[in-house]
N, C-alpha and C positions, 0 to 999 in steps of 0.2 A: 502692484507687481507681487509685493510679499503674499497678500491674500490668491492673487491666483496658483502662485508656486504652493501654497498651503493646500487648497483644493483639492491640487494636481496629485500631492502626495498624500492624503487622507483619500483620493479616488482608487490610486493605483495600491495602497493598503488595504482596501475594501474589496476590490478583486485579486488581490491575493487569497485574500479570507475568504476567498468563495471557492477555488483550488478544489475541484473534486477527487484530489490527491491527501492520504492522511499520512502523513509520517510520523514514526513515534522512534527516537533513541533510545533504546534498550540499559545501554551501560557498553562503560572503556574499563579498560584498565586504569589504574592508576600509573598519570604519565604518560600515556599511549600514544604516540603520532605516527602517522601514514610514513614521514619521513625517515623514520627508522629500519623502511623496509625498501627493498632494493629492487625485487620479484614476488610475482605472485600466481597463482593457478588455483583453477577449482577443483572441490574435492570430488568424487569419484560418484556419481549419481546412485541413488538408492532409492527404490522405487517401491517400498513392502506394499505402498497405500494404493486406493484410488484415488487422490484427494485430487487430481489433475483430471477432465475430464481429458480424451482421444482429441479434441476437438482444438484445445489447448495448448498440445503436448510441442507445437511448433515453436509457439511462443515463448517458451521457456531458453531455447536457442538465443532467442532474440535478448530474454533478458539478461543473458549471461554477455552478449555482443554490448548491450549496455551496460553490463558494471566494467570489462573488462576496457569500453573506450573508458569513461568515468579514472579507474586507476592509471591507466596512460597516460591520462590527460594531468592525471597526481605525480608524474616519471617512474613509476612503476613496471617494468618488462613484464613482458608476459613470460614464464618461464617453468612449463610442464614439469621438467625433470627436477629437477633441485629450489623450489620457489621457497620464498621467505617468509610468505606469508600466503596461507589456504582460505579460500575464500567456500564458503559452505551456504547454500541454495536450500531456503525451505519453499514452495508452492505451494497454494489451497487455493483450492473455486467453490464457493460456496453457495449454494440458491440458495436466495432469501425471499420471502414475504413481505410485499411492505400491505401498510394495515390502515385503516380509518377508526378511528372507534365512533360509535353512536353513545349520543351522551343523553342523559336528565338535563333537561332546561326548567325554568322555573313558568314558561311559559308552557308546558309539552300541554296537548287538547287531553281534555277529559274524555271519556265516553262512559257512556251511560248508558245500560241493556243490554249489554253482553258478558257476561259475567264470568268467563274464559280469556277477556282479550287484558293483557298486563301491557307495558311498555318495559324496555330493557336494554342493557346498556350493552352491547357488545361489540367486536371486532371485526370488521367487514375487510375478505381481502383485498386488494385494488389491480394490484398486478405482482408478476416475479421477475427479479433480475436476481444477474452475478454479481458477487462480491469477490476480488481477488486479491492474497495474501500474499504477501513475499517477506520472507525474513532474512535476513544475511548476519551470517557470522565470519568474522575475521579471526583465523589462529593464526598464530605463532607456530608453525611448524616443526621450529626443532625442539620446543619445550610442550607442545600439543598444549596450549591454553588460547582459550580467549581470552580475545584481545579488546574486541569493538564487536556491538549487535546492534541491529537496527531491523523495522520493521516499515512497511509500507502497506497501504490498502485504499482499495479503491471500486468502484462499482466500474464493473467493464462496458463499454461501451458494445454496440452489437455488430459494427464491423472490423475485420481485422485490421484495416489500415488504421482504422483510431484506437484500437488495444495497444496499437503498437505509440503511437505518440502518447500516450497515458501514461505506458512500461518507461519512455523516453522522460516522461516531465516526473517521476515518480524517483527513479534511479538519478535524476540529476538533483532534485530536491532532497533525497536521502546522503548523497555523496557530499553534501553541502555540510552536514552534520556532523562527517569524520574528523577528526582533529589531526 
């Protein structure tokens, strides 16, 4: 029984670790807890960039729908006019490259009578996807400081329904992190 409960939780750690969700904790404050805060509201969108494609720009609604159940779910009010704490939205989409490299083997064929033809190690591309970035900072409102930062990323999936559960498992595994 102990070896199969063993298995069971060295399996369901090993699918954790496959999670094509990255979270990374930025830095708190010293001291900092969720509990300290009473309300909260997002800060005021600012858009200088493109870094959002058009194609995107829905989804960002959606993630703010997810942090904003996330603090709720922390007893947090939602609270536009006078909140205690600002919650601040970074977005990126990024095209990426993924790549193959061709290598030197110790086996590679010789030739012999062409005297132009080398072998060479280079970068072959394979396909492109998106990579999408979300950062979140938490201020303290009436003292304008951060508080709590956190970052997530992840390669988007290519239909909207599964960006949206990604956005969902990403926001609850970073919410995990706040203290």
């Amino acid at each position: 029984m102990k070896e199969k409960l063993k298995w069971i939780v060295v399996s369901m750690l090993f699918i954790a670790a496959c999670s094509p969700v990255r979270v990374t904790p930025i830095g708190s404050k010293s001291g900092f807890t969720l509990q300290e805060y009473k309300s909260f509201a997002f800060l005021e969108e600012n858009t200088l960039s493109d870094s959002i494609p058009a194609a995107y720009s829905g989804q960002v609604d959606f993630l703010k729908r997810e942090i904003r159940k996330q603090l709720q779910a922390r007893g947090l009010a939602y609270n536009p006019s006078q909140p205690d704490l600002q919650v601040n939205i970074g977005v990126m989409v990024d095209e990426k490259v993924q790549t193959r490299e061709t290598s030197f083997r110790q086996d590679a064929p010789y030739y012999t009578g062409q005297r132009r033809y080398h072998w060479e190690s280079e970068e072959i591309p394979v396909r492109t996807y998106k990579q999408g970035i979300a950062t979140i900072h938490l201020v303290n409102r009436e003292q304008n400081e951060l508080v709590w930062a956190g970052e997530v990323s992840s390669v988007l999936p290519r239909s909207e329904e599964s960006i949206e559960e990604r956005i969902a498992e990403a926001i609850e595994k970073l919410f995990k992190q706040v203290p």
